[in-house]
N, C-alpha and C positions, 0 to 999 in steps of 0.2 A: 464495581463502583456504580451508584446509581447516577441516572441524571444529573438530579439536584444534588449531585456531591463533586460531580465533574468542577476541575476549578477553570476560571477564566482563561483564557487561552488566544493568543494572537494569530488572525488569520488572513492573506494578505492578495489571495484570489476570488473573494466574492463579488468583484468588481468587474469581473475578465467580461467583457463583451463576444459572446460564443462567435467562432465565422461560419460556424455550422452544426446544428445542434440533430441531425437528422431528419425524418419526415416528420409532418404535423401528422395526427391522429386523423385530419382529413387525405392528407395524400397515401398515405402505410396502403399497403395491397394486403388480402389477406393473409396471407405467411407473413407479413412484418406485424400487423396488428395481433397475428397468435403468437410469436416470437414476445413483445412487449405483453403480452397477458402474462406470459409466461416468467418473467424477469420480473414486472409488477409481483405476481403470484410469489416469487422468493426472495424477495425483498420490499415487504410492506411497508419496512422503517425508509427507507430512503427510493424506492421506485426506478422510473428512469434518471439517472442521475450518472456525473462522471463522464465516463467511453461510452456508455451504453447508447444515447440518442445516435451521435454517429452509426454505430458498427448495425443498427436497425436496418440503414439502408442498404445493407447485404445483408441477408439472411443467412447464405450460406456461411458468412463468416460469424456473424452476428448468433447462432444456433451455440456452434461450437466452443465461441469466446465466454459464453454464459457456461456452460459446464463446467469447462476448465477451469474460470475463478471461483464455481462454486467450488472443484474440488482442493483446487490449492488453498480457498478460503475456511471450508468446514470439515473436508477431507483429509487433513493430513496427523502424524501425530504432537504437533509441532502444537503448544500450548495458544491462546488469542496472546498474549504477552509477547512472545518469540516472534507469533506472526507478524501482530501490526510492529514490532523493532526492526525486523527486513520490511516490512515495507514503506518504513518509513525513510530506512538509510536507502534505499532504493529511489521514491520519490527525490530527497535530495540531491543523490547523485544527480538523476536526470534533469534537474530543475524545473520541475513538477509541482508548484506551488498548491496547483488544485488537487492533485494526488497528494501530498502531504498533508494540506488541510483537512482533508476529507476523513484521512484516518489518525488526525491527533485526537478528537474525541472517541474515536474505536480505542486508541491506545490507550486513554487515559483509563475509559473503562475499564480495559482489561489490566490492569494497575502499574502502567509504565505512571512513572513522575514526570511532573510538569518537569523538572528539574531535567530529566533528561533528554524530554522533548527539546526542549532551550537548547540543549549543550549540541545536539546532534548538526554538524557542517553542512552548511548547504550551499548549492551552487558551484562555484570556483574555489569555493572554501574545501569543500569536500574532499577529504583525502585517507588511505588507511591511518597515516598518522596523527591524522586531528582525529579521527575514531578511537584511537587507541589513547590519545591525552585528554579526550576534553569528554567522552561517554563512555569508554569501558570504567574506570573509576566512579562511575555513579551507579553500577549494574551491579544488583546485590542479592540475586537470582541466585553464586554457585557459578561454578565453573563452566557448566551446558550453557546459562546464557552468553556468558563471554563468549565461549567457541563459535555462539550461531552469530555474534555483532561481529567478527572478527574475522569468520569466513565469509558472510556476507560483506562486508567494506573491502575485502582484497578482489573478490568476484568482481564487484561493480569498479573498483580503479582500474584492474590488469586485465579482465576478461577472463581469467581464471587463478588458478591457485594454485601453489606451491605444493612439492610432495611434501614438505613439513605443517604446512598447515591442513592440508587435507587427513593427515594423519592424525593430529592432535585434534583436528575436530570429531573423528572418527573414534577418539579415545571418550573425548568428551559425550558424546554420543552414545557409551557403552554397545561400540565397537558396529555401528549399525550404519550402514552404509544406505540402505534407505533413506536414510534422515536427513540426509546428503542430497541424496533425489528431491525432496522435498522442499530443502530447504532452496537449490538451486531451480527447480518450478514457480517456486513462488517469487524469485527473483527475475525470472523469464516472462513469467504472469505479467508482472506488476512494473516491468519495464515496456512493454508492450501496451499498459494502461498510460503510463505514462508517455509516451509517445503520440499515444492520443489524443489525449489531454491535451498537449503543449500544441499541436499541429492544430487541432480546431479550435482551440484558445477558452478551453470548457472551461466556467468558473465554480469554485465550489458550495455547493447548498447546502449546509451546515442543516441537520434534523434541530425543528423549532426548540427540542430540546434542550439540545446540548448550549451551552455558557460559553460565548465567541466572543472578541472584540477585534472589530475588521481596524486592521492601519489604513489610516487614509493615506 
């Protein structure tokens, strides 16, 4: 979906006053100034944005965190629709406001429905069985997408998953245990952004693009 077809979309962390956004561009030493070259360089649409200012102020942490999202990001076989739907029930679970918002227009893009973004529980709402009544019935993907929202919301409730559901997701999956890897990094990924986020109070920068409307 392009830009201009992204529809309006409520957002409700553009407001968050940062308690720490990492170094100014005058303080960065240079391994932090090549780290953000580096991170600017693979993401020209949104730059430093999200976890990134923090995790700056380590490099050594900050090197690594940047790989990993890209691989969980661009590396996996897991479709942009699959991906941003875990990271979205991911963001909610954590109550991740800014991580949520950040990737309702990545979702939208990649042709998740507003409808389902709305539907998806967040906060204390969040649970496998508001996932299962109020968003798998909007998901009209086929049966892979249900198995990836459905092992993904028991992940983030219990901490892990049933041998029945790891199986049926493994069916779903045309029997590929990888995708399992995959889709549980991305959940380790993006819970870890989340953690972030919520601990240094990052607000989300919506690309002038995409079509927002902040709740006051």
């Amino acid at each position: 979906m392009a830009d201009d077809q992204i529809p309006p979309y409520r957002i409700t962390s553009d407001k968050f006053a940062a308690r720490y956004n990492g170094p100014t561009e005058v303080e960065m030493t240079d391994e932090q100034r090549s780290i953000r070259n580096s991170i600017v360089e693979s993401r020209p649409r949104t730059g430093i944005s999200g976890p990134f200012g923090p995790w700056i102020a380590v490099p050594p942490i900050a090197g690594p965190s940047q790989e990993l999202g890209k691989a969980c990001r661009y590396g996996t076989s897991l479709s942009m629709r699959e991906s941003e739907l875990v990271i979205l029930l991911t963001g909610a679970k954590h109550k991740s406001h800014s991580e949520f918002d950040i990737h309702q227009g990545e979702a939208l893009r990649a042709g998740l429905g507003l409808e389902v973004l709305e539907a998806i529980p967040r906060d204390d709402e969040f649970s496998l069985q508001n996932v299962k009544d109020k968003v798998i019935p909007l998901l009209k993907q086929g049966e892979r997408e249900v198995a990836i929202a459905l092992f993904a919301a028991e992940l983030l409730e219990t901490s892990t998953v049933s041998g029945e559901t790891y199986n049926a997701t493994k069916e779903a999956l045309n029997g590929k245990d990888s995708v399992i890897v995959e889709i549980t990094s991305i959940i380790g990924y993006y819970t870890y952004c989340a953690y972030t986020l919520n601990v240094f109070n990052i607000p989300s920068v919506p690309p002038k693009k995409m079509r927002s409307i902040a709740i006051k």
